[in-house]
Biopython code that builds the backbone (N, CA, C, O; Angstrom):
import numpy as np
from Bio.PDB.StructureBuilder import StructureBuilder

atoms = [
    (1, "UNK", "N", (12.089, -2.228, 2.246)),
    (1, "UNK", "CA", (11.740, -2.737, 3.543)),
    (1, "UNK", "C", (12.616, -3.910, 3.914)),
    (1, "UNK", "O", (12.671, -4.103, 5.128)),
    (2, "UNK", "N", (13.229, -4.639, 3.252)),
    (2, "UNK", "CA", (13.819, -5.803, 3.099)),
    (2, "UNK", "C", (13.824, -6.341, 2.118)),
    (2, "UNK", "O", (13.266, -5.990, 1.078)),
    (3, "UNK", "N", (14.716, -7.653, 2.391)),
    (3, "UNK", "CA", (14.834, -9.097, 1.497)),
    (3, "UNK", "C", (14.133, -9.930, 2.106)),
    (3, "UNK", "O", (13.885, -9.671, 3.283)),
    (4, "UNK", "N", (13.593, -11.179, 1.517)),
    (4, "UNK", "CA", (13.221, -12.073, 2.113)),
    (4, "UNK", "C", (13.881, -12.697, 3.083)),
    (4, "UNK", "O", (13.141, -12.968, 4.028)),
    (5, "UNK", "N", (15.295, -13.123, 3.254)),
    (5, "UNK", "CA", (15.611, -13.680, 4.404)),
    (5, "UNK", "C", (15.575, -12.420, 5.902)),
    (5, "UNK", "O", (15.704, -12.716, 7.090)),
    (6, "UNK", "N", (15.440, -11.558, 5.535)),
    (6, "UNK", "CA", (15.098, -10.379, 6.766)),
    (6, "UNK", "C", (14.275, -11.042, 7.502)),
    (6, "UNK", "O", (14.657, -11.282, 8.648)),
    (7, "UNK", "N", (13.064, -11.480, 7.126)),
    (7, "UNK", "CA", (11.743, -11.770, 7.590)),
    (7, "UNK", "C", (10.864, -11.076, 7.812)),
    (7, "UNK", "O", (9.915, -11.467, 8.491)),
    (8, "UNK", "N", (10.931, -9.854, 7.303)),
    (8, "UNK", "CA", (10.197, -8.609, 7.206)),
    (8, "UNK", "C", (8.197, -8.417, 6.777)),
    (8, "UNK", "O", (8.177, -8.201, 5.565)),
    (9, "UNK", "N", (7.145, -8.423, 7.157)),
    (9, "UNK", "CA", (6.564, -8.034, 6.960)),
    (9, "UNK", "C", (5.816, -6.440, 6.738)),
    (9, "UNK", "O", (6.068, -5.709, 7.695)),
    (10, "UNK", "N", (5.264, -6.018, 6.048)),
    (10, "UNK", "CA", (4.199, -5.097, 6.138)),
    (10, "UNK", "C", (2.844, -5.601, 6.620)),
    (10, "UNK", "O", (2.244, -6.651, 6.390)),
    (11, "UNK", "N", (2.567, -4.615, 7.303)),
    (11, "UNK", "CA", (0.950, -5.068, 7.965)),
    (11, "UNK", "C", (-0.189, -3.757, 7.101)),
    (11, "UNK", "O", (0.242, -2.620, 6.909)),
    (12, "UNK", "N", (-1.483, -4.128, 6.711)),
    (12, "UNK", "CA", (-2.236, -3.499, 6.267)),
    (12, "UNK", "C", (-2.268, -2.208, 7.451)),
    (12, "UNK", "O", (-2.869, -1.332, 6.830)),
    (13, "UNK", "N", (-1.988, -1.718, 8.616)),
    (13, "UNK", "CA", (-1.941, -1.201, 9.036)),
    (13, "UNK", "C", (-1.367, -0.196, 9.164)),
    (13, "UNK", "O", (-1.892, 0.852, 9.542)),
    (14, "UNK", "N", (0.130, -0.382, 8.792)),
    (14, "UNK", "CA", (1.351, 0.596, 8.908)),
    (14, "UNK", "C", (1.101, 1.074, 7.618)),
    (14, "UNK", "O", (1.451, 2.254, 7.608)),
    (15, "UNK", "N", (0.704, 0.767, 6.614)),
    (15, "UNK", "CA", (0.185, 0.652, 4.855)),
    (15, "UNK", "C", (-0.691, 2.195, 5.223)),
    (15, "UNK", "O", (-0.300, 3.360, 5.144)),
    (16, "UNK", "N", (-1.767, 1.724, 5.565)),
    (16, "UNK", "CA", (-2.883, 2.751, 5.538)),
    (16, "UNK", "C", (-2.606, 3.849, 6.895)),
    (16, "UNK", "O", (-3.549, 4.637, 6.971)),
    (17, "UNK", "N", (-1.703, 4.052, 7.814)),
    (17, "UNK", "CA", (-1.232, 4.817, 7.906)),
    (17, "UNK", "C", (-0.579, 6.091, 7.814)),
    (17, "UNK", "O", (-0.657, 7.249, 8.225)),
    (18, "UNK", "N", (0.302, 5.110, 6.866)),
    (18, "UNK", "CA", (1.500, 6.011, 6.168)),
    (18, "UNK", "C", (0.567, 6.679, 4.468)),
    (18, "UNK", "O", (1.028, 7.411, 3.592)),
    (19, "UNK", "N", (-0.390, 6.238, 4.543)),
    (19, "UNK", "CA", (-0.399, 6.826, 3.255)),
    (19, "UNK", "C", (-1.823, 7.565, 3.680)),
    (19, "UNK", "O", (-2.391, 8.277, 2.851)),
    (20, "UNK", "N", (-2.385, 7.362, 5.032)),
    (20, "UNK", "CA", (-3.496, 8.507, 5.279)),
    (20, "UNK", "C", (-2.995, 9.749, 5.764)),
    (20, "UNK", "O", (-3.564, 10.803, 5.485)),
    (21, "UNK", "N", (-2.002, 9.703, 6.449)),
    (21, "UNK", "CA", (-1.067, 10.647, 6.471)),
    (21, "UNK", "C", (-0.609, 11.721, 5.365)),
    (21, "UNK", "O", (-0.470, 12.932, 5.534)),
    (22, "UNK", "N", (-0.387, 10.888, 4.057)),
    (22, "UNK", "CA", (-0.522, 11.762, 2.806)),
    (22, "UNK", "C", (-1.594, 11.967, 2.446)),
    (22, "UNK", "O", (-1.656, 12.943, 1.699)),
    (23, "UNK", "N", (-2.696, 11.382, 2.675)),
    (23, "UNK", "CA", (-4.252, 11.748, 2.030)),
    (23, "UNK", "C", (-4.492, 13.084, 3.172)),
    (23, "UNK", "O", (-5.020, 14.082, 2.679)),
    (24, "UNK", "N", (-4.246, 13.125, 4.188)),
    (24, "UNK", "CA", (-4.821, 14.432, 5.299)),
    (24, "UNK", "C", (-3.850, 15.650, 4.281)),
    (24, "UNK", "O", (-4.576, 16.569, 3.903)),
    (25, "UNK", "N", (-2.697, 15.748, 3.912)),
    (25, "UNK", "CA", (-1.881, 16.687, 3.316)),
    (25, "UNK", "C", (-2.330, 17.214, 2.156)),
    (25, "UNK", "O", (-1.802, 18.280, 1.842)),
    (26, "UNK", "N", (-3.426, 16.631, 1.184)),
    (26, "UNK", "CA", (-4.134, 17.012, 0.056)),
    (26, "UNK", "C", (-5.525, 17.103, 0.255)),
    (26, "UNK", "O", (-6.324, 16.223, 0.575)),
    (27, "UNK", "N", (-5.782, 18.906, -0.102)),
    (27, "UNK", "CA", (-6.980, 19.181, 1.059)),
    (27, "UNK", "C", (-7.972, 18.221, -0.186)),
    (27, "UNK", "O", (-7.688, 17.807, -1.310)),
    (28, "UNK", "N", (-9.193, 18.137, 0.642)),
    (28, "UNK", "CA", (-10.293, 17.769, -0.613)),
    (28, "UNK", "C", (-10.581, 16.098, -0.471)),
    (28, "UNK", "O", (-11.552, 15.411, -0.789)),
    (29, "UNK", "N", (-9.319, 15.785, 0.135)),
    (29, "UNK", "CA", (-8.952, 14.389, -0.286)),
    (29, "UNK", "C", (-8.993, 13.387, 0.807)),
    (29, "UNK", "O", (-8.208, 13.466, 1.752)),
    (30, "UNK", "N", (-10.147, 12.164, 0.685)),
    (30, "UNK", "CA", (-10.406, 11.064, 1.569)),
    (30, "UNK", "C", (-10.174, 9.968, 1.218)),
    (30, "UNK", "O", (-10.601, 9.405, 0.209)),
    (31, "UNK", "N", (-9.011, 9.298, 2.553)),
    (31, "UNK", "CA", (-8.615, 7.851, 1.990)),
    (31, "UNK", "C", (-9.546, 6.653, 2.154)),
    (31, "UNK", "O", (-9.728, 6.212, 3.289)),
    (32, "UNK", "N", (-10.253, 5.996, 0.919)),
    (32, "UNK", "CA", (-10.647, 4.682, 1.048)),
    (32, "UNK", "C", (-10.221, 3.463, 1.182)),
    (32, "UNK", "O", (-9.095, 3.490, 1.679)),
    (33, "UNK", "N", (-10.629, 2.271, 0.951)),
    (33, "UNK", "CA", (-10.497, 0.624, 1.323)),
    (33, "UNK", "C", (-8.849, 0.981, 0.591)),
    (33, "UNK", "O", (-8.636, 1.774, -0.325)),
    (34, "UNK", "N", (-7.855, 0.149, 1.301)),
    (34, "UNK", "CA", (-6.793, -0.194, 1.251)),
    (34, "UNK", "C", (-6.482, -1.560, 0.353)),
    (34, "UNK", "O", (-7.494, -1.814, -0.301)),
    (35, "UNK", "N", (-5.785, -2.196, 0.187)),
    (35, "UNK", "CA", (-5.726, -3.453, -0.825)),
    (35, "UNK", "C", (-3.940, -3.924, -1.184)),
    (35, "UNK", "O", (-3.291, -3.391, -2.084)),
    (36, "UNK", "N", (-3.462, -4.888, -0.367)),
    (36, "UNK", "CA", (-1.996, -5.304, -0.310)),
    (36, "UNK", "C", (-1.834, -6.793, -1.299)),
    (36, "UNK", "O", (-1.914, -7.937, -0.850)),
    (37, "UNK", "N", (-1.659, -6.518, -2.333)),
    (37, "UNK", "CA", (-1.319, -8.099, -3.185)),
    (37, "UNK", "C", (-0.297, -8.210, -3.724)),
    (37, "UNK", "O", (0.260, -7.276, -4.302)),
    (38, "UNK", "N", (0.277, -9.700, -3.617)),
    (38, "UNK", "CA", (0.899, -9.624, -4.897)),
    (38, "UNK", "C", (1.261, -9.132, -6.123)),
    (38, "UNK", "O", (0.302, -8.854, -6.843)),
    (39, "UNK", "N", (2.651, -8.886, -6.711)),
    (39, "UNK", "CA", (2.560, -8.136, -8.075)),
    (39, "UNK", "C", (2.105, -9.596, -9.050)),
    (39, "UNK", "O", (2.492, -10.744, -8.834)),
    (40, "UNK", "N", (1.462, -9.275, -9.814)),
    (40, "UNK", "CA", (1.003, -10.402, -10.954)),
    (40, "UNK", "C", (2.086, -10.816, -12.099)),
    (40, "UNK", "O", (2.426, -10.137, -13.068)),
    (41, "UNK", "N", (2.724, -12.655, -11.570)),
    (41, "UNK", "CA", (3.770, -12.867, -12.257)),
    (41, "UNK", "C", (4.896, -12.486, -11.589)),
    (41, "UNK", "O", (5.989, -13.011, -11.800)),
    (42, "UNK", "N", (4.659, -11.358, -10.569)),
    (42, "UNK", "CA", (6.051, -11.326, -9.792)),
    (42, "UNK", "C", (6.810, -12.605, -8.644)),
    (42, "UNK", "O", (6.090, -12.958, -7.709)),
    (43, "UNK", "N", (8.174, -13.222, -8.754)),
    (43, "UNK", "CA", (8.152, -14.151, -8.440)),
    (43, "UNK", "C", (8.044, -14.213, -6.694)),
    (43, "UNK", "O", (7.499, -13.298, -6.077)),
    (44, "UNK", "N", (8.460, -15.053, -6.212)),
    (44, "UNK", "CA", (7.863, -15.164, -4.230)),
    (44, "UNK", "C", (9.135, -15.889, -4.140)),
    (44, "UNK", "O", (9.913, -16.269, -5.015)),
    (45, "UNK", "N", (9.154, -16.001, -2.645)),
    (45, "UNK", "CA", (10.494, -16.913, -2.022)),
    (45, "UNK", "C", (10.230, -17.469, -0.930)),
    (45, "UNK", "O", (9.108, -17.243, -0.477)),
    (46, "UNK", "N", (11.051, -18.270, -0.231)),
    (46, "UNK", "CA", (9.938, -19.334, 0.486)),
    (46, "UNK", "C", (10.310, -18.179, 1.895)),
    (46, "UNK", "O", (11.393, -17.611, 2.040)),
    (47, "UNK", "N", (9.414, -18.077, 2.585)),
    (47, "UNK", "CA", (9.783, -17.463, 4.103)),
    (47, "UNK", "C", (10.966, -17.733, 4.881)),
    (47, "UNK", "O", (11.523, -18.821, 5.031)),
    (48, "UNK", "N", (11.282, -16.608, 5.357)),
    (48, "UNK", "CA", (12.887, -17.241, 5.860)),
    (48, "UNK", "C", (12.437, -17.673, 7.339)),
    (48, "UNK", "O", (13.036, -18.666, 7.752)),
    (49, "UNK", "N", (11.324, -17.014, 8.370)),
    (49, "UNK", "CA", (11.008, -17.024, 9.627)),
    (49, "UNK", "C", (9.775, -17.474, 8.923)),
    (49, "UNK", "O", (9.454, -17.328, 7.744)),
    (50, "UNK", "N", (8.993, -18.206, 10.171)),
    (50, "UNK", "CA", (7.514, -18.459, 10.517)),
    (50, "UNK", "C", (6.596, -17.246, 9.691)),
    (50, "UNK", "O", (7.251, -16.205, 9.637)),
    (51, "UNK", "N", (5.593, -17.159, 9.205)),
    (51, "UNK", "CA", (4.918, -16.131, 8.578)),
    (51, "UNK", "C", (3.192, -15.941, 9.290)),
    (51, "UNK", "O", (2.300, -16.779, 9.423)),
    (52, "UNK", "N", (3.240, -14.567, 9.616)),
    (52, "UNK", "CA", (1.903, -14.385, 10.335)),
    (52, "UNK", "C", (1.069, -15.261, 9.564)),
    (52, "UNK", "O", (1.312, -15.722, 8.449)),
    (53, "UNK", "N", (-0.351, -15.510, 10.576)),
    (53, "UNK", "CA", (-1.295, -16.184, 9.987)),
    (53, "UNK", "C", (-1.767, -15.675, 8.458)),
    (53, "UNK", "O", (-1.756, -16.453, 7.503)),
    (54, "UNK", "N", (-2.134, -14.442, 8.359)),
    (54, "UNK", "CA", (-2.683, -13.719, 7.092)),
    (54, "UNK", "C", (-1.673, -13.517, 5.886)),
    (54, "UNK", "O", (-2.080, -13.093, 4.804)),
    (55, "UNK", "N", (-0.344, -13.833, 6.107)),
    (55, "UNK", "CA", (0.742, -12.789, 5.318)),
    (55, "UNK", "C", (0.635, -13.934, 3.759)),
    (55, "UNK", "O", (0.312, -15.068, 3.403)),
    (56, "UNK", "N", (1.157, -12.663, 3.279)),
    (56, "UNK", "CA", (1.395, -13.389, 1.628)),
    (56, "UNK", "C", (3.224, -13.415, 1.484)),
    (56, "UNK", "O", (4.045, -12.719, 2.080)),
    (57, "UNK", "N", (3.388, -14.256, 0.688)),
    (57, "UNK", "CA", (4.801, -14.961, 0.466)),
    (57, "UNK", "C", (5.383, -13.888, 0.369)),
    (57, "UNK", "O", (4.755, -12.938, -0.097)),
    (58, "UNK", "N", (6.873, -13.707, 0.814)),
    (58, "UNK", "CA", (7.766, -12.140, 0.091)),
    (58, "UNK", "C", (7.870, -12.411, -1.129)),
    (58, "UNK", "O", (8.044, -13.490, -1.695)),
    (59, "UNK", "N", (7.707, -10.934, -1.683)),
    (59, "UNK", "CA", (8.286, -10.756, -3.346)),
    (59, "UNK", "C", (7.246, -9.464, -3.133)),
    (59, "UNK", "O", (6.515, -9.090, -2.215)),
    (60, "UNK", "N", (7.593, -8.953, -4.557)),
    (60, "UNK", "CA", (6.729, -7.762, -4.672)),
    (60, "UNK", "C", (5.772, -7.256, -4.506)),
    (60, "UNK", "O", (5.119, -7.598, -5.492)),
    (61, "UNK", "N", (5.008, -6.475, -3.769)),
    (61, "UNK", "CA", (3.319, -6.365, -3.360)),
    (61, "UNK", "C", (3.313, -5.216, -4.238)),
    (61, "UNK", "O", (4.226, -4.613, -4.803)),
    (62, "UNK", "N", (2.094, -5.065, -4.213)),
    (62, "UNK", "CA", (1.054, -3.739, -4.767)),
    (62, "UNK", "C", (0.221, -3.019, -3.902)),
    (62, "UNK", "O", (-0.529, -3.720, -3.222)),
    (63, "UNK", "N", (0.149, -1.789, -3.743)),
    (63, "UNK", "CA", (-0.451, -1.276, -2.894)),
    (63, "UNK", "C", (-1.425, -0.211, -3.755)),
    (63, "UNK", "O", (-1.023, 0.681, -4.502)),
    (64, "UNK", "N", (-3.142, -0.632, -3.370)),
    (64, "UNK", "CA", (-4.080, 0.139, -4.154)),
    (64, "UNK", "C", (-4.982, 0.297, -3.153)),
    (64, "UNK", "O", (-5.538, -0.585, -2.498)),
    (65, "UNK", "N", (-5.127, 1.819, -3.051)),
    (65, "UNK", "CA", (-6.370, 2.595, -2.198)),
    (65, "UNK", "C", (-6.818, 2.981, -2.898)),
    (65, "UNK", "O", (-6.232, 3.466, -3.865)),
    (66, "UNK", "N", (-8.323, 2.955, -2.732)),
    (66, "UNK", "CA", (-9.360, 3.959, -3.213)),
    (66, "UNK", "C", (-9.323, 5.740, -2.582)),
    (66, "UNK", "O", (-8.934, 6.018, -1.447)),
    (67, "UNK", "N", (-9.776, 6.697, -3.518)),
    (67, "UNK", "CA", (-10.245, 7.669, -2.284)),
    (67, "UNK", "C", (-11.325, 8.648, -2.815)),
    (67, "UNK", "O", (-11.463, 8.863, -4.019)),
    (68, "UNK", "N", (-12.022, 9.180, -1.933)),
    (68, "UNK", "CA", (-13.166, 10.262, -2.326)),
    (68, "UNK", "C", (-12.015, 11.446, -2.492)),
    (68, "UNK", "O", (-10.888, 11.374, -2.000)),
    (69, "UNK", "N", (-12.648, 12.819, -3.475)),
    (69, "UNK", "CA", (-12.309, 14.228, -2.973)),
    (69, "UNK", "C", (-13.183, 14.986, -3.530)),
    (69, "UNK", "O", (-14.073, 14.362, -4.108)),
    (70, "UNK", "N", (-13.252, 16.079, -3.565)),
    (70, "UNK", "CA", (-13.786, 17.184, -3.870)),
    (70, "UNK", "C", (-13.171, 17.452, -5.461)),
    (70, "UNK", "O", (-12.122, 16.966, -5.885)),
    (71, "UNK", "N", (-14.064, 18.317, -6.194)),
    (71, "UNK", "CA", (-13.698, 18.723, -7.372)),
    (71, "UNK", "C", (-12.690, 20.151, -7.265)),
    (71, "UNK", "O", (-12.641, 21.033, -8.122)),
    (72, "UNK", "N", (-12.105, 20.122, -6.291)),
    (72, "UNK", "CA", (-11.306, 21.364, -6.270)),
    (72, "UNK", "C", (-9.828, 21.424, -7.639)),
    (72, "UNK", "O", (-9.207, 22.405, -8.048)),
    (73, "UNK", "N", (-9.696, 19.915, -8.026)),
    (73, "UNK", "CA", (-8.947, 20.004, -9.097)),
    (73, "UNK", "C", (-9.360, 19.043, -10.010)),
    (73, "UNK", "O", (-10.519, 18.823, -9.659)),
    (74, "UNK", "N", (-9.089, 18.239, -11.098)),
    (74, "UNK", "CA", (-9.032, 17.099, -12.076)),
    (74, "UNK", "C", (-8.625, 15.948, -11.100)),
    (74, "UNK", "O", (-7.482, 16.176, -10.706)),
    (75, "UNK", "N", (-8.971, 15.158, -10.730)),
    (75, "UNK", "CA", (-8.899, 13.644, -10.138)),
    (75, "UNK", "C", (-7.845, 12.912, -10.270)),
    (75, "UNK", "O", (-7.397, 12.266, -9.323)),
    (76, "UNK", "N", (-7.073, 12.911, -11.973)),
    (76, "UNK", "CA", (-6.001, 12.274, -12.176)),
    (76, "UNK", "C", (-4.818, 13.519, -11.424)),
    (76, "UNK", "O", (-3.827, 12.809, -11.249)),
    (77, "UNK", "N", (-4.597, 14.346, -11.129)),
    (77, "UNK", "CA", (-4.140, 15.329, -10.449)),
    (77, "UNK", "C", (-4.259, 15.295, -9.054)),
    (77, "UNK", "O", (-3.276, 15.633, -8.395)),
    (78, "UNK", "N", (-5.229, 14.967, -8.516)),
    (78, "UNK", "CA", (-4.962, 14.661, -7.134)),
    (78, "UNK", "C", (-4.493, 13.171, -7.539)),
    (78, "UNK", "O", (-3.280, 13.112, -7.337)),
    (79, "UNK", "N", (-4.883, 12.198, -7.931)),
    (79, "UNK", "CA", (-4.503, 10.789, -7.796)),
    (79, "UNK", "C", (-2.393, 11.029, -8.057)),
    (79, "UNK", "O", (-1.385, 10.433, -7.678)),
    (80, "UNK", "N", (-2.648, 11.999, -8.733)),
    (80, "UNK", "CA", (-0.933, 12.199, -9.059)),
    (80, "UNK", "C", (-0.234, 13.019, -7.996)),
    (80, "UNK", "O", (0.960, 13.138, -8.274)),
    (81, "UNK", "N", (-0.632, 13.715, -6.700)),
    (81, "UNK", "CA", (-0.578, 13.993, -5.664)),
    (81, "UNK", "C", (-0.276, 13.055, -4.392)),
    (81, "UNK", "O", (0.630, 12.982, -3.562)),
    (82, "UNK", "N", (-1.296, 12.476, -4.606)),
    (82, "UNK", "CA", (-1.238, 11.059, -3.558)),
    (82, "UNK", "C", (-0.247, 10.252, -3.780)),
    (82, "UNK", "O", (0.365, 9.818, -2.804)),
    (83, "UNK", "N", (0.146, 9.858, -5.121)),
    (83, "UNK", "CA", (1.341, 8.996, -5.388)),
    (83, "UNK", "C", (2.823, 9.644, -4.749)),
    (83, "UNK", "O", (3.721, 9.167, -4.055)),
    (84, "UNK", "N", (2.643, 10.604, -5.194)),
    (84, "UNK", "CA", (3.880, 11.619, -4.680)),
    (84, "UNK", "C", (4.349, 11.422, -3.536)),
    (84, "UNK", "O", (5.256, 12.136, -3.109)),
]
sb = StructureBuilder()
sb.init_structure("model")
sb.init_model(0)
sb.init_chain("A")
sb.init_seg("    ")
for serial, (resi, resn, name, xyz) in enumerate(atoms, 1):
    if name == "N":
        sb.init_residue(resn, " ", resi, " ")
    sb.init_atom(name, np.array(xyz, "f"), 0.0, 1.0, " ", f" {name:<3s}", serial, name[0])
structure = sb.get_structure()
């Protein structure tokens, strides 16, 4: 997406988007609560532009959704679907 001096954000929005988009493509499969953090220990850099009210420092995020599905396969199998 960028470097830090870009000034680039992700918004929880474009996040859960783009990846409900892949949850509609795996039948069975419903996207839950979304979750954008920091990687733990990963380092940050100071903002190159002004930073939305909510945003977290650049450096590496993590991106973790929950989701419901159906037993139509093994769980770690769809969860290995969704990553895809």
């Amino acid at each position: 997406m960028g470097e830090a001096p870009d000034g680039a954000w992700l918004t929880e929005a474009a996040a859960r988007t783009v990846l409900r988009r892949s949850a509609d493509e795996v039948p069975g499969v419903r996207l839950g609560p979304l979750r954008i953090s920091p990687v733990d220990g990963a380092p940050t850099e100071e903002p190159a532009v002004p930073p939305p009210p909510s945003a977290l420092w650049p450096g590496p995020l993590r991106i973790g959704a929950e989701f419901t599905a159906t037993r139509l396969e093994p769980f770690p199998a769809l969860a290995d679907r969704l990553r895809a």
